[in-house]
C-alpha positions in Angstrom: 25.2 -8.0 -13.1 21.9 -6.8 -11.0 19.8 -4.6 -12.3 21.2 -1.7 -10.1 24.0 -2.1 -11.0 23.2 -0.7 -14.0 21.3 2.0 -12.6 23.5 3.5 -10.5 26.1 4.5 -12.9 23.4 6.8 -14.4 21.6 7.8 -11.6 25.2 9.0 -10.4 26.1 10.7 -13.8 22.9 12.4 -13.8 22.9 13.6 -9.8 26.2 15.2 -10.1 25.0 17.1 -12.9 21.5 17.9 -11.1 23.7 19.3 -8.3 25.8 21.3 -10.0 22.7 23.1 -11.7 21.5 23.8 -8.0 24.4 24.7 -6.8 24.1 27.6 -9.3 20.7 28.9 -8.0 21.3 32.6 -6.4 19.0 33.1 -2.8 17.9 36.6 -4.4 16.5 35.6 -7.6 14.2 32.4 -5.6 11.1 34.1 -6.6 12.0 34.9 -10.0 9.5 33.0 -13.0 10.5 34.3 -16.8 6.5 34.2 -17.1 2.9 33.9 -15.7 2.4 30.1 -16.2 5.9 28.9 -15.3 7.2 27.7 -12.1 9.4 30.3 -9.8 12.9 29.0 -9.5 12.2 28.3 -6.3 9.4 26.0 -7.0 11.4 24.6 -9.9 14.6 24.2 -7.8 12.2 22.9 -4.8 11.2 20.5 -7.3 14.5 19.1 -8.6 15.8 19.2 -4.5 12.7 16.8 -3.8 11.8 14.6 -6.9 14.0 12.0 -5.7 11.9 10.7 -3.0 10.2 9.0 -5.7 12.7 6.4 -6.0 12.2 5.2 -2.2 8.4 5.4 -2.9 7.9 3.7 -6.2 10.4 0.6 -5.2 8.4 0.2 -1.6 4.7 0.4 -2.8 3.3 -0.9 -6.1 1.1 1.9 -6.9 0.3 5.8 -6.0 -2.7 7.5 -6.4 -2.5 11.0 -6.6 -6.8 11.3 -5.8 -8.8 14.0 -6.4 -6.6 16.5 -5.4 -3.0 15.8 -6.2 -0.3 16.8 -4.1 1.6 20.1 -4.4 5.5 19.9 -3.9 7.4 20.8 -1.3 8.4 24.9 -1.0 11.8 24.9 -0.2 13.2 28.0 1.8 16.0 29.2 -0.5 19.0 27.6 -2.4 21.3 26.1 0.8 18.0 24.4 2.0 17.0 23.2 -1.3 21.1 21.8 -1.9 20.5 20.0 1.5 17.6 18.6 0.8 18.8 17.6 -2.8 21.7 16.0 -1.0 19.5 13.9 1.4 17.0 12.7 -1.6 20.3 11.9 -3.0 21.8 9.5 -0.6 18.3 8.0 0.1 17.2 7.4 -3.5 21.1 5.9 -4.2 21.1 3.4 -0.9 17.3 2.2 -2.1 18.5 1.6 -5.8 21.1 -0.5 -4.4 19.5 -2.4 -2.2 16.6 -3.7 -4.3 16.4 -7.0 -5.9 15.7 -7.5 -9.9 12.6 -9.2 -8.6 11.7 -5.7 -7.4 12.7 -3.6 -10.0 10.8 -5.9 -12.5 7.3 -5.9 -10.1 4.7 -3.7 -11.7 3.6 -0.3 -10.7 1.3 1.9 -11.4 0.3 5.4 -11.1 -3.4 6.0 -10.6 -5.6 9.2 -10.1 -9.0 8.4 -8.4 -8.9 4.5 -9.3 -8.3 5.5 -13.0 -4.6 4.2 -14.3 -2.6 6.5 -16.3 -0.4 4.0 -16.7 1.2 0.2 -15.4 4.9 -0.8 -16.3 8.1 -2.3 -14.4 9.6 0.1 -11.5 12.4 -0.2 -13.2 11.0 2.0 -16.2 9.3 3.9 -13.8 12.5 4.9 -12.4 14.3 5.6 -15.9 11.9 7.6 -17.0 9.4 8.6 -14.5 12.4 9.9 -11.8 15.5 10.3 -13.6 14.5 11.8 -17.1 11.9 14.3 -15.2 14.7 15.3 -13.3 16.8 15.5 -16.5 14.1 17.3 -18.1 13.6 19.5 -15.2 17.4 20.2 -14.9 17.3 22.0 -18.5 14.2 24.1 -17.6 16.7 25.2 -14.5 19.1 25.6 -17.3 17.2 28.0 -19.4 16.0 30.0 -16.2 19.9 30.8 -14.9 20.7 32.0 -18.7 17.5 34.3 -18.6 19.3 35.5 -15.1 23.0 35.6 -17.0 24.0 32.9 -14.4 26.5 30.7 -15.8 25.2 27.0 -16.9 26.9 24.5 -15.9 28.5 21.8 -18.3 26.2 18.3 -18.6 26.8 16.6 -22.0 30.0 18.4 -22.3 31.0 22.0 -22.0 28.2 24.7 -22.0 28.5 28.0 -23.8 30.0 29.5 -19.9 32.3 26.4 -19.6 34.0 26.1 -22.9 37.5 24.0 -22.5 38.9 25.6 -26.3 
């Protein structure tokens, strides 16, 4: 068994679920942030529709440096563009997992900011925890901001309070 093989199940498990979140997201509530220092839920959707680019990125170069000024995400127009876009990310992100070697997923890369390296460890870690659990960590912020709008949650690690089965 290769390594992506046992990535995919996950990354599978856990993109359904990210989907379904998104799929929730109403077009009139885009600009909507439960305070001052958060995220919109467009930029937080935006985010989630576009993190998966990371996968393509982290198993084709050994390093990123975000410099002196680091990147802002992409703005996403509203909830069909930020499904579509999520849906792309996903099929990309999903065909490079599968097509890497072990040899790849075991090379070391690192994420750097002017030179200085936050940190250096196998891009297979990098994209357990670096891509998939900011995207599950992300998915429960979304979470918390469609209960704040009394939009239903959707179910991840079985039912949700709007999805109960009994």
């Amino acid at each position: 068994m290769t390594l992506s093989d046992t990535l995919l199940p996950e990354f599978d498990q856990e993109t359904a679920k990210t989907r379904k979140a998104i799929e929730r997201v109403p077009a009139d509530r885009w600009n909507w942030k439960p305070h001052d220092k958060s995220m919109t839920l467009g930029e937080l959707t935006s985010h989630l529709a576009t993190l998966l680019t990371w996968v393509a990125n982290t198993i084709d170069h050994d390093s990123f440096d975000l410099g002196p000024n680091p990147p802002k995400g992409q703005a996403l127009g509203g909830p069909a563009e930020a499904l579509a876009a999520f849906d792309e990310n996903t099929q990309a992100a999903r065909a490079a997992i599968a097509a890497a070697s072990d040899e790849t997923f075991m090379a070391t890369w690192s994420l750097r900011a002017g030179g200085k390296t936050f940190f250096a460890v196998p891009k297979a870690d990098v994209l357990r925890s670096f891509v998939m659990n900011h995207m599950i960590h992300h998915r429960a912020q979304l979470g918390v901001y469609l209960r704040l709008n009394d939009i239903p949650v959707p179910a991840t690690y079985g039912p949700s309070a709007d999805e109960q089965i009994f």
